[in-house]
PAPAGU-340206 format. One record per residue: residue in one letter; x, y, z of N, C-alpha, C in turn. Coordinates in steps of 0.05 Angstrom, whole numbers, padded with zeros to 5 digits, always signed. Layout:
<pts>
aXYZXYZXYZ/...
</pts>
This chain:
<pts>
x+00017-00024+00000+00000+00000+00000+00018+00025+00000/x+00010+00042-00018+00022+00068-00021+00020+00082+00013/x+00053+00088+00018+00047+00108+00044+00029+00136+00034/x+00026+00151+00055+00015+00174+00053-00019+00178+00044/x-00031+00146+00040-00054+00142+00032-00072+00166+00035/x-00086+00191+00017-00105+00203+00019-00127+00193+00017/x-00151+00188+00035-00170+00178+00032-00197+00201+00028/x-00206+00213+00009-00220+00238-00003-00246+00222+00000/x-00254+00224+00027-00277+00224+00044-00308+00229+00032/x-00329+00213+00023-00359+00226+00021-00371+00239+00041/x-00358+00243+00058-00378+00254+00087-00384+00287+00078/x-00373+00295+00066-00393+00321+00043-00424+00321+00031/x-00422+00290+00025-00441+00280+00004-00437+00299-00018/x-00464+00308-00031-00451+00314-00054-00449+00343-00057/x-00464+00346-00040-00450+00386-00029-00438+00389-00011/x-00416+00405-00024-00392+00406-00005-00398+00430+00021/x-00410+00433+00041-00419+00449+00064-00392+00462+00075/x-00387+00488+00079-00367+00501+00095-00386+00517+00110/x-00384+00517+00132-00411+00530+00151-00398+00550+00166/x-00415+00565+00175-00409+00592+00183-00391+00611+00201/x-00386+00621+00181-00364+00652+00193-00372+00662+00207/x-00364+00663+00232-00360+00693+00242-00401+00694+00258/x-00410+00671+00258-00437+00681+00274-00430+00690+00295/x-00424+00692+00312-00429+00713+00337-00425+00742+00326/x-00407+00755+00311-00407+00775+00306-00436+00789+00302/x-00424+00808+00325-00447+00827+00321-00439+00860+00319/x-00465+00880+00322-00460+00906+00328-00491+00918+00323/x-00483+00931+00351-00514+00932+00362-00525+00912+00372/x-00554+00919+00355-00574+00885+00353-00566+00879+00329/x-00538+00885+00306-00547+00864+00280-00526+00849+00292/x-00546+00819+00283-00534+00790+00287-00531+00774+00269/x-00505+00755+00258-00509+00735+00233-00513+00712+00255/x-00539+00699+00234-00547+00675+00251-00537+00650+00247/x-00535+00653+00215-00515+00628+00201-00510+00634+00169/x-00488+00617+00166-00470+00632+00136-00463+00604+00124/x-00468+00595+00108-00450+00570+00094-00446+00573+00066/x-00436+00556+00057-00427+00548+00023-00430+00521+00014/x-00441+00517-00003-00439+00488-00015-00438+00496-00046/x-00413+00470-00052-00401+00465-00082-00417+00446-00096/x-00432+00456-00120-00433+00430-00133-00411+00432-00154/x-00390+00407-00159-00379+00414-00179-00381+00400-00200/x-00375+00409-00224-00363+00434-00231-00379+00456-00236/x-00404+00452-00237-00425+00471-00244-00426+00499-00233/x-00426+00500-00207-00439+00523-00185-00431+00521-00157/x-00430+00544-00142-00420+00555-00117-00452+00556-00106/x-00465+00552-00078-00476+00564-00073-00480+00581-00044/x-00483+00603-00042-00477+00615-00011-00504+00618-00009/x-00511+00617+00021-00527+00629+00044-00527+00638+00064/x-00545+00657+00069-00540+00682+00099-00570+00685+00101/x-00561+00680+00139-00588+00687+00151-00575+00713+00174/x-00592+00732+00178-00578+00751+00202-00604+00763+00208/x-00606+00780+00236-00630+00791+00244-00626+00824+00257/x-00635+00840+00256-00634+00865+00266-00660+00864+00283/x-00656+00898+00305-00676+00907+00310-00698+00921+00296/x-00671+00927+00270-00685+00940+00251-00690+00929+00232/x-00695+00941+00207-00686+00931+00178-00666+00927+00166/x-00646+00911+00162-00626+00901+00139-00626+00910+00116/x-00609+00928+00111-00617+00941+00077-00590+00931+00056/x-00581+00922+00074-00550+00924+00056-00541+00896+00055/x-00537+00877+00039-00516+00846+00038-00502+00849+00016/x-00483+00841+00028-00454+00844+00001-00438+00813+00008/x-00433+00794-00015-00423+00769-00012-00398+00787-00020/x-00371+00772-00017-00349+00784-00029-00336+00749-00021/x-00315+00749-00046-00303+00727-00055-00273+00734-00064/x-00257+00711-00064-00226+00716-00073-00222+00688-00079/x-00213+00680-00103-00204+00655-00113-00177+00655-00103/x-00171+00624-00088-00148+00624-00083-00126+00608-00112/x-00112+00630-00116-00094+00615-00141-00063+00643-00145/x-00049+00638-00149-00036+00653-00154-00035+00685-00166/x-00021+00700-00159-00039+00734-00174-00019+00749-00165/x-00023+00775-00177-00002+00800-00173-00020+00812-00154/x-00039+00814-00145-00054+00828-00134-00075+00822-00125/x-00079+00827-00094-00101+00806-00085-00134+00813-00107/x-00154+00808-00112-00177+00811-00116-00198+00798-00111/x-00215+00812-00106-00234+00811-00093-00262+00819-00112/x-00285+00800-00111-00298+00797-00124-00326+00800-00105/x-00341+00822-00109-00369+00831-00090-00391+00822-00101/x-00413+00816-00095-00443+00805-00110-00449+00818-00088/x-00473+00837-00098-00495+00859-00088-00521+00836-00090/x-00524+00833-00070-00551+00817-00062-00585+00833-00056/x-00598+00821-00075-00624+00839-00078-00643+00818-00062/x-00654+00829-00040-00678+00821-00022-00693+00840-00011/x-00711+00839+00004-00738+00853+00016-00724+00866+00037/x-00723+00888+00045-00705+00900+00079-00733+00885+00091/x-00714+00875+00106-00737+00863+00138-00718+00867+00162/x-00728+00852+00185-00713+00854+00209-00694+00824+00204/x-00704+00813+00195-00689+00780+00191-00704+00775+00165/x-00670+00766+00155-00666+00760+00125-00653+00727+00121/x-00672+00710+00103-00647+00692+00092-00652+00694+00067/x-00621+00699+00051-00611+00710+00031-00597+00680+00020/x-00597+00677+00000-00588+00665-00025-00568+00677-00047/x-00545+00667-00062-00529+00675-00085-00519+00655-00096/x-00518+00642-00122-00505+00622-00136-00482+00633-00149/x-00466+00628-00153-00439+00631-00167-00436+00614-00195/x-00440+00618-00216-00448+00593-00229-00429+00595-00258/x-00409+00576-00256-00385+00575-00263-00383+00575-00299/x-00400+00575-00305-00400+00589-00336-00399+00618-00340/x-00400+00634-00321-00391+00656-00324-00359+00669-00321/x-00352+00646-00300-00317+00654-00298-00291+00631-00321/x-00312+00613-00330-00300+00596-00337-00302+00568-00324/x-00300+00565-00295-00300+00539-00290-00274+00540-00259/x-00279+00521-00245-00255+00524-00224-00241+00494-00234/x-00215+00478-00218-00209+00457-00225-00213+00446-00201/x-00215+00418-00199-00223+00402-00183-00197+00403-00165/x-00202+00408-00135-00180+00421-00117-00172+00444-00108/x-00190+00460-00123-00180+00491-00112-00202+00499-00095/x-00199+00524-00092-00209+00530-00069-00226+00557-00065/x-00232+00569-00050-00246+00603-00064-00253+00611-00022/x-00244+00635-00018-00251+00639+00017-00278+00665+00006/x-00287+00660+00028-00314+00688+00023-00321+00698+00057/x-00332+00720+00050-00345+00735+00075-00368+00752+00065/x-00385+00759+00081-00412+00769+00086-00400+00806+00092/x-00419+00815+00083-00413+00847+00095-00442+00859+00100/x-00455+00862+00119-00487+00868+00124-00493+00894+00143/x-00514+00905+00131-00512+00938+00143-00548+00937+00154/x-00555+00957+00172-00586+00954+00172-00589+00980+00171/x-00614+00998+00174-00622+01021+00174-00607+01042+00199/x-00597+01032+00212-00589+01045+00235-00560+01045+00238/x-00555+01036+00206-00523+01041+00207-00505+01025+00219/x-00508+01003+00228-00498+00982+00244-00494+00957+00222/x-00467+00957+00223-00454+00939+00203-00432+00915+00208/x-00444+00893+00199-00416+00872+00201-00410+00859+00183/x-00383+00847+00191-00375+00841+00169-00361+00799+00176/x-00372+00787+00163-00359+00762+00173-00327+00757+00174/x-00319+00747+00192-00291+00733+00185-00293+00709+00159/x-00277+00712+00143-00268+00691+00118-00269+00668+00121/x-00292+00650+00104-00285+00625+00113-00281+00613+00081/x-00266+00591+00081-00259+00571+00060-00281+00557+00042/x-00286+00555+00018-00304+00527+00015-00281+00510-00018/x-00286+00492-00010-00262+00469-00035-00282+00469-00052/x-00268+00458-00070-00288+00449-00099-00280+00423-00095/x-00281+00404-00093-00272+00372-00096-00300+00364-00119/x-00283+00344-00137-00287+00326-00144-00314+00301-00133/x-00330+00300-00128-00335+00272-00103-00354+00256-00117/x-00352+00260-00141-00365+00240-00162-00354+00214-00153/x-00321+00210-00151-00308+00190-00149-00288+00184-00114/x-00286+00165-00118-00275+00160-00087-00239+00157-00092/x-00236+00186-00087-00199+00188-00098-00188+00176-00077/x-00158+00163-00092-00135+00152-00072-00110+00172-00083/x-00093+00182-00061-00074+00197-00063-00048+00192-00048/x-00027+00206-00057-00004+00206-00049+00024+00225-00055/x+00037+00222-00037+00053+00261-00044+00086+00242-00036/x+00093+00256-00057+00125+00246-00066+00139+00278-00073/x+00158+00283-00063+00158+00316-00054+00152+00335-00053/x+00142+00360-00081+00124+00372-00074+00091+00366-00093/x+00096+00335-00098+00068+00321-00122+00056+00305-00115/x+00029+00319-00113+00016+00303-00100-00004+00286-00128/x-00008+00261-00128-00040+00249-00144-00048+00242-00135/x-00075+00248-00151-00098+00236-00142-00123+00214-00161/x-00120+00187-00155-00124+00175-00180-00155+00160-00163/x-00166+00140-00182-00193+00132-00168-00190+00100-00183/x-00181+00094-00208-00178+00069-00220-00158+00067-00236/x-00142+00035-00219-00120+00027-00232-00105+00031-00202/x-00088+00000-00206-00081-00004-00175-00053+00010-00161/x-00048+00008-00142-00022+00028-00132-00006+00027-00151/x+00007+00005-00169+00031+00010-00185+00029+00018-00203/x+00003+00030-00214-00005+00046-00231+00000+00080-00237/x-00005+00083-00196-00010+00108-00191+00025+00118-00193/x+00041+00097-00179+00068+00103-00172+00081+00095-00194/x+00080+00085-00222+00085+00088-00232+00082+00124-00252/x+00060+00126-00251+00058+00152-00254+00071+00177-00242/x+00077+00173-00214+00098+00189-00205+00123+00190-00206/x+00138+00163-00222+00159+00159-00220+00171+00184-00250/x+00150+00179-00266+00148+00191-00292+00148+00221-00287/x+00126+00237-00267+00127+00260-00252+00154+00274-00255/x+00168+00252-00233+00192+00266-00223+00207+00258-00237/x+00221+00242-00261+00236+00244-00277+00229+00261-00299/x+00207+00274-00303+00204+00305-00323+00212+00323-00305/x+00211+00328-00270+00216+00356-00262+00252+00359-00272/x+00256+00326-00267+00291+00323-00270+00300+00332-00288/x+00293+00321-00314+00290+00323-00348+00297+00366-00345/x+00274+00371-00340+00270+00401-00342+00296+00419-00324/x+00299+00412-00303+00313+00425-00289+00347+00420-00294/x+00348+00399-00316+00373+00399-00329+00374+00403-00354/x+00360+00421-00370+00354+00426-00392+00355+00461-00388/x+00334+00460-00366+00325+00493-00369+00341+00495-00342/x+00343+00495-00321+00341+00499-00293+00319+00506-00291/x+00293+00511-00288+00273+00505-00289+00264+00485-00265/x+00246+00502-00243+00240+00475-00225+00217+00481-00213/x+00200+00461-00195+00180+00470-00177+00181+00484-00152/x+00167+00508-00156+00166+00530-00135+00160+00511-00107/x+00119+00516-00123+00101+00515-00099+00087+00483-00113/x+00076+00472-00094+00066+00437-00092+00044+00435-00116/x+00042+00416-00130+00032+00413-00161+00012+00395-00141/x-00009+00396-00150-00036+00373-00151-00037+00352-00174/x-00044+00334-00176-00041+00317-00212-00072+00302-00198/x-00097+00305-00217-00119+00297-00212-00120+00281-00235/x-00113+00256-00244-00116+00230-00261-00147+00215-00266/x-00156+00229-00275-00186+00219-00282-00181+00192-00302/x-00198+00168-00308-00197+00147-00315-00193+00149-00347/x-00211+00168-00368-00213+00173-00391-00216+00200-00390/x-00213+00203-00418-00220+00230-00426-00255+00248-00425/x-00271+00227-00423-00298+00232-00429-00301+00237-00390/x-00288+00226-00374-00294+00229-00340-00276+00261-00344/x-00259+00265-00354-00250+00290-00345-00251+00310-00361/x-00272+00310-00384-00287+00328-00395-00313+00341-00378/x-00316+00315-00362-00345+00314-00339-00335+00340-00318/x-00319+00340-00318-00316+00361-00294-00294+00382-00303/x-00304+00396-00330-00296+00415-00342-00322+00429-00350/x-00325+00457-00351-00345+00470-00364-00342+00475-00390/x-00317+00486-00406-00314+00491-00438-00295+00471-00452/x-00301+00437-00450-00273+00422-00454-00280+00427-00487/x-00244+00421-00487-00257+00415-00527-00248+00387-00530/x-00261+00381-00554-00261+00355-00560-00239+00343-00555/x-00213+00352-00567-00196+00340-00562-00172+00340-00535/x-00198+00347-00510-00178+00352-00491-00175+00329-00479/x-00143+00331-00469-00130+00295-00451-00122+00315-00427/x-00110+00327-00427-00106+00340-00403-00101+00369-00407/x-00103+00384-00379-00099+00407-00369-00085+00421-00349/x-00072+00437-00355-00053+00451-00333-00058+00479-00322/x-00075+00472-00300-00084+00503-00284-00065+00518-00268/x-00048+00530-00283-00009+00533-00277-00020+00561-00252/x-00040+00571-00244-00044+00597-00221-00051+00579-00206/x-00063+00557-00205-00080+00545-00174-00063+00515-00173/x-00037+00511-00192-00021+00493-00181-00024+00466-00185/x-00059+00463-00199-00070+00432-00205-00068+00430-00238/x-00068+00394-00240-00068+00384-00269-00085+00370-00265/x-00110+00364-00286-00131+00343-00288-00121+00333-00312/x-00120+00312-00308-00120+00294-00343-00125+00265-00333/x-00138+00259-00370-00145+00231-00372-00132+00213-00379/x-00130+00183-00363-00111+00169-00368-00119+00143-00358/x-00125+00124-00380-00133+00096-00371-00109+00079-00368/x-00105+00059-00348-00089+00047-00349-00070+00026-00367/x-00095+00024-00388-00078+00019-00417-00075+00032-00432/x-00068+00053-00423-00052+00079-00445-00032+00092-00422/x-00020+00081-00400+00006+00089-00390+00030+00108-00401/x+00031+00095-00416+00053+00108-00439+00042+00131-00450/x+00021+00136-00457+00015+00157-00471+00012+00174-00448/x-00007+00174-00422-00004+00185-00398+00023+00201-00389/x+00049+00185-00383+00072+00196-00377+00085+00217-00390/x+00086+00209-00417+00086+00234-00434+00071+00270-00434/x+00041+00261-00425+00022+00279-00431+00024+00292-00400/x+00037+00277-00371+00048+00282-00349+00070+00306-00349/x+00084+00291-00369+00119+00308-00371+00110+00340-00389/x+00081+00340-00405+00081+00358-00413+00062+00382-00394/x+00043+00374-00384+00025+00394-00369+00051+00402-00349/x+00059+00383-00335+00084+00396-00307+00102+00408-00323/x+00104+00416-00336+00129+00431-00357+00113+00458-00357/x+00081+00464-00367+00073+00485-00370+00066+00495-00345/x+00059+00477-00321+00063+00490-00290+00080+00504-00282/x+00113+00485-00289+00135+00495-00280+00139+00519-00298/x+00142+00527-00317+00146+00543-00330+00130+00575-00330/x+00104+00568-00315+00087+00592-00308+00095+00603-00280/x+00104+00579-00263+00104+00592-00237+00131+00613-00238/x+00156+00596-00257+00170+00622-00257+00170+00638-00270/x+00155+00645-00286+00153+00676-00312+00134+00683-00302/x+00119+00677-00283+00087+00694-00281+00092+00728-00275/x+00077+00747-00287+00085+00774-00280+00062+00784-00299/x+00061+00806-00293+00031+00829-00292+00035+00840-00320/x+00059+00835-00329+00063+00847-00361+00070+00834-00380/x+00077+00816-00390+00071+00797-00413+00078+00766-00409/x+00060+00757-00429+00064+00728-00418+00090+00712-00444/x+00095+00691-00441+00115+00677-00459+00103+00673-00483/x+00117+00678-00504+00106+00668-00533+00100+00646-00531/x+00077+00630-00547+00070+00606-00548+00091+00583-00559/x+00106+00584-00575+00119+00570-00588+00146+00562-00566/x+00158+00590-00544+00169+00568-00523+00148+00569-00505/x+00130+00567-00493+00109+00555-00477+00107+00528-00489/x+00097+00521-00509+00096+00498-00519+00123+00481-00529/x+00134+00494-00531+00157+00483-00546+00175+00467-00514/x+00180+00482-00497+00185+00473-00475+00175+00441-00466/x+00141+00455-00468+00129+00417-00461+00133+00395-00472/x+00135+00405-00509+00139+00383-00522+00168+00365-00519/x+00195+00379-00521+00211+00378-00511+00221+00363-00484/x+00196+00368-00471+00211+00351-00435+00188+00326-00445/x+00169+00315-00464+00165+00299-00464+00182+00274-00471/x+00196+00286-00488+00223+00264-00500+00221+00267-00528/x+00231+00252-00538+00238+00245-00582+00222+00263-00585/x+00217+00272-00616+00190+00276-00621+00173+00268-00634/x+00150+00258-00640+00139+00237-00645+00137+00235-00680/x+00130+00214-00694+00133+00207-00722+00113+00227-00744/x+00096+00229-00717+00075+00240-00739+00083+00269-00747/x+00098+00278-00723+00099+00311-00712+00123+00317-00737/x+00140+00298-00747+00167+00300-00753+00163+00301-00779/x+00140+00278-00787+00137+00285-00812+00124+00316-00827/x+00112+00323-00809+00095+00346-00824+00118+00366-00818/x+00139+00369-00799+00163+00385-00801+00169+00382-00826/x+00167+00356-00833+00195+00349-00859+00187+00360-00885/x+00159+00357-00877+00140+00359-00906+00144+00393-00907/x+00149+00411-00890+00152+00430-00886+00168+00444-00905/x+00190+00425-00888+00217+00443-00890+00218+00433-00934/x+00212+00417-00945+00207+00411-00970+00189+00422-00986/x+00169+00437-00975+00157+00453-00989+00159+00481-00986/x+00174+00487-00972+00180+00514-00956+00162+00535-00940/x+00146+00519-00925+00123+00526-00918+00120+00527-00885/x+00146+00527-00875+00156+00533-00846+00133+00561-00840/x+00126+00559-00820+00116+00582-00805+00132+00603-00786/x+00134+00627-00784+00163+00644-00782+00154+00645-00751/x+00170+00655-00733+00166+00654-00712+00156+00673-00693/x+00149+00697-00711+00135+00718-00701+00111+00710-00704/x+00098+00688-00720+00073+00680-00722+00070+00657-00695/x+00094+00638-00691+00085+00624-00676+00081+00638-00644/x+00085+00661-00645+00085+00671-00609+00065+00673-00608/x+00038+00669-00625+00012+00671-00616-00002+00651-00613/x-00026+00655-00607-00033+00627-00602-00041+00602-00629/x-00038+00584-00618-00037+00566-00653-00059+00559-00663/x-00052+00558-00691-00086+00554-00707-00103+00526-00695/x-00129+00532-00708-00143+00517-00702-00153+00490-00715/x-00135+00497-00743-00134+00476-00763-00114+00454-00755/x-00119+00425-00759-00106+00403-00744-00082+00406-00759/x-00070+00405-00783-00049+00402-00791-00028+00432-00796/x-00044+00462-00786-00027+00483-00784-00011+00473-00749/x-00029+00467-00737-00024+00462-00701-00008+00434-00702/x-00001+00420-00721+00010+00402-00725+00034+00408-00719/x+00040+00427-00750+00062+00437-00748+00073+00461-00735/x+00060+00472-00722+00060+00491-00705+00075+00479-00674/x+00067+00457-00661+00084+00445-00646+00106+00428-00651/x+00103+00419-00670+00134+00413-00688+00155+00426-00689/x+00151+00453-00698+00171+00472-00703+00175+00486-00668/x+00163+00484-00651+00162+00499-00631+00184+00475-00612/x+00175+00452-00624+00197+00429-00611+00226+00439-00612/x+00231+00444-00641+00247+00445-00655+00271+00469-00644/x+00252+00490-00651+00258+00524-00634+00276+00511-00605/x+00257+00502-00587+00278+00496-00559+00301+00488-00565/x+00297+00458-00587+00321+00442-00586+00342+00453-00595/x+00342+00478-00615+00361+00480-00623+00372+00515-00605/x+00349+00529-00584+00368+00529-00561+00379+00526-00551/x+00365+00500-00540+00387+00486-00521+00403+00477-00529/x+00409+00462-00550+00433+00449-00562+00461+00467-00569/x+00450+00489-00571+00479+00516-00587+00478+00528-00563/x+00467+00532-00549+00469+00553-00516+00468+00538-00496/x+00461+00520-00490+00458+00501-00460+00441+00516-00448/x+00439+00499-00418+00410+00503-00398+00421+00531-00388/x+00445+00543-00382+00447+00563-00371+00433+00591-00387/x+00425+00593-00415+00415+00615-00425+00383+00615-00429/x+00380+00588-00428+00355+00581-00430+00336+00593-00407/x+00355+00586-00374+00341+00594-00355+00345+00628-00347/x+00372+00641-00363+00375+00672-00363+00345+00683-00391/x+00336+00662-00402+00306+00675-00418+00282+00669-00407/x+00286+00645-00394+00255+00650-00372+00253+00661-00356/x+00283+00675-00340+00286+00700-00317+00278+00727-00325/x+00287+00733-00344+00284+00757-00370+00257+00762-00371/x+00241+00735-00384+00204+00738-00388+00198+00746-00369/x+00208+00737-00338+00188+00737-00312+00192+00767-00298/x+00208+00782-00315+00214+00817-00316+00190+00832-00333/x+00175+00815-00345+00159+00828-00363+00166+00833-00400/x+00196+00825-00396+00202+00834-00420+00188+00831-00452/x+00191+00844-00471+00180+00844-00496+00194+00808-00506/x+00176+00803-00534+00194+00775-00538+00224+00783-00553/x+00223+00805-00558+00247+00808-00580+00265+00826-00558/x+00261+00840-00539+00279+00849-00527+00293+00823-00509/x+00276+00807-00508+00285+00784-00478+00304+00773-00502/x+00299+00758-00525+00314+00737-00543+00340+00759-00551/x+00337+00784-00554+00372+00795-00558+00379+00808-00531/x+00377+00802-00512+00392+00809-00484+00409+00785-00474/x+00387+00759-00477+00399+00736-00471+00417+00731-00494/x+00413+00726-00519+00419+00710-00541+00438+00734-00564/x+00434+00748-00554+00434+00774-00577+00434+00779-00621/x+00404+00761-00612+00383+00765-00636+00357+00762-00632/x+00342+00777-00642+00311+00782-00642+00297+00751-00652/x+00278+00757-00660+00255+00733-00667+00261+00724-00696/x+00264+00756-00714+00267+00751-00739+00298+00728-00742/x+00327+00747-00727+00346+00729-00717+00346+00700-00721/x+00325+00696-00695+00322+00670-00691+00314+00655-00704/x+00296+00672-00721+00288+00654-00756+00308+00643-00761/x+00317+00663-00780+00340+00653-00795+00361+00642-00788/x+00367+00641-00765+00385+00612-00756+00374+00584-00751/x+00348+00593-00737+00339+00557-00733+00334+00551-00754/x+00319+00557-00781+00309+00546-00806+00342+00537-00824/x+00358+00551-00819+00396+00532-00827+00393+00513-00810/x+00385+00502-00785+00396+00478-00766+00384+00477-00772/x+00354+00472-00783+00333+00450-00781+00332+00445-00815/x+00340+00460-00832+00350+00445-00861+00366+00422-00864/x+00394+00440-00842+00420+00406-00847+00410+00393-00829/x+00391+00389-00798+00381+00369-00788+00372+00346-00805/x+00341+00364-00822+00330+00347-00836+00327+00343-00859/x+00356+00340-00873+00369+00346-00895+00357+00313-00905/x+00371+00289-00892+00364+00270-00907+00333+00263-00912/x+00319+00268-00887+00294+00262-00884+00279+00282-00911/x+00288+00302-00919+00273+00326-00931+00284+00309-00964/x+00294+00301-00965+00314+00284-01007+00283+00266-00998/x+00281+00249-00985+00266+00223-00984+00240+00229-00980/x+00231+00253-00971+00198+00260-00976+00205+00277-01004/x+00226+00294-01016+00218+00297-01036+00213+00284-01078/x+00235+00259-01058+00242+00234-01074+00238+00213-01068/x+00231+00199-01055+00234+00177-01038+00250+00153-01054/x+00240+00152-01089+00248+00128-01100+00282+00136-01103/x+00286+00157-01118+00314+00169-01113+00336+00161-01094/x+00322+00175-01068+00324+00166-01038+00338+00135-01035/x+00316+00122-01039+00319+00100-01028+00340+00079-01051/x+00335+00086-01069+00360+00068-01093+00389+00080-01094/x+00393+00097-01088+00413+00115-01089+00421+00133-01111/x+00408+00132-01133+00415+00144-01156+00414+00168-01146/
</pts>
């Protein structure tokens, strides 16, 4: 049996109850009588407040703060519309198609702010409510700062999965220096269709996700697709690690090393990915790299090659500069910097630059492979 066994408890049932802040607070005669929260997830938050005056209650303000990473605390108010009476119970849903969705594991604290006609106002102390999962009955375990959480497929499944974990933080942190700040969550749903279930906007083709501000990964992974799992592991913890250290209030990383990074700490790159490189680089139809810093198309074979080339971009980083410049350009981003001021401070050439050197290494790279997609019979007889 896995030490550290998390046993993720039904005694919630299926709303998650965080009960009340701060009831004794008073002033005057206004009194909160009771305050709670219950999660259904992934759908909706729901809060309730009961409080009583001598007077009338004219004023309820819910206020909220997602806990996840940020430059700046915020705080989020809902103006609550009811009847002024002497005693009120008040209702508010939070209902997660409007923010997007939370991930299974995080968390959100809230407080009450209540005023009556006589000017007598309180305010609750903060209380917590989780979003869990509790569709399923999770088993967990934390191996330094990673924790998973799986529900099917037996311990050597799960630990095998961690072993894969922590040989990508390794992978990365000798590539990039590149490492984990703060403690990663990994929520291993069985398939892809269970962890679409507890997403609000999945797209079709989602396997997993990396919620790089609140520290969790959900992805799908049946136990006969291991292999494909470990891989799709080494890539979400890549876009974790890689957010926690560039995160900053003024620009984020071009897509092509965001992605290019993950693809990269997965290992090789795969046959399919290599070919549509190849087919590329033979028709001359490379995508320049001021295009890839945005986000990538939506057509399957532009995004094909769009992470292809973004593979490519790192490797031939890292390969001509080593891990030491790699981690002086993720230090650089986490300053805010522009993409073309960060790539000639570290590197000293811009994006355009960087064109035109990686597209020379990635010609004589894929020099033989590029004769044999454009000849193959040639190719292969020797003539």
């Amino acid at each position: 049996m896995i030490k550290k066994t998390i046993l993720l408890t039904l005694f919630f049932c299926f709303l998650l109850a965080i009960s009340s802040p701060g009831l004794v607070q008073a002033q005057g005669e206004l009194t909160i009588l009771d305050s709670s929260a219950q999660a259904e997830f992934p759908s909706r938050l729901n809060f309730n407040l009961s409080a009583q005056s001598n007077v009338n209650i004219i004023d309820i303000r819910l206020c909220y703060t997602v806990d996840r990473a940020s430059f700046a605390q915020v705080t989020s108010e809902a103006y609550i519309e009811f009847m002024p009476s002497a005693t009120v119970d008040v209702g508010w849903t939070l209902e997660m198609v409007k923010i997007g969705g939370l991930p299974p594991g995080s968390s959100m604290e809230y407080w009450w702010k209540v005023e009556d006609t006589n000017g007598n106002r309180v305010e609750t102390a903060p209380a917590q409510v989780r979003l869990d999962d509790i569709r399923y009955s999770w088993r967990g375990f934390t191996e330094g700062k990673v924790t998973i959480f799986w529900y099917k497929g037996d311990d050597s499944f799960a630990r095998e999965l961690m072993v894969a974990a922590q040989e990508a933080l390794e992978r990365l942190a000798e590539d990039t220096g590149a490492y984990l700040g703060k403690s990663a969550k990994l929520y291993v749903y069985a398939d892809a269709k269970d962890l679409k279930g507890a997403m609000i906007y999945p797209q079709e083709w989602t396997g997993g996700v990396a919620f790089t501000r609140h520290g969790i990964i959900a992805i799908g992974i049946a136990p006969s697709n291991i292999n494909w799992g470990k891989r799709a592991i080494a890539h979400e913890l890549t876009h974790l690690v890689i957010h926690q250290m560039t995160l900053n209030p003024y620009n984020s990383l071009p897509t092509w090393l965001d992605e290019g990074l993950a693809m990269h700490n997965e290992g090789v790159l795969g046959l399919e990915l290599t070919s549509h490189l190849s087919r590329a680089i033979a028709e001359d139809s490379l995508i320049s790299v001021q295009s890839l810093s945005s986000p990538f198309s939506a057509y399957a074979g532009e995004a094909y090659l769009s992470y292809a080339q973004s593979y490519s971009l790192v490797e031939f980083l890292i390969a001509n500069y080593g891990q030491g410049k790699m981690l002086e350009l993720l230090n650089t981003f986490r300053e805010g910097s522009s993409y073309d001021a960060a790539l000639e401070r570290v590197y000293g050439f811009d994006m355009d630059g960087l064109d035109s050197l990686w597209r020379d290494y990635v010609a004589q790279q894929y020099q033989s492979t590029t004769e044999e997609w454009m000849c193959p019979a040639l190719a292969t007889t020797g003539y």
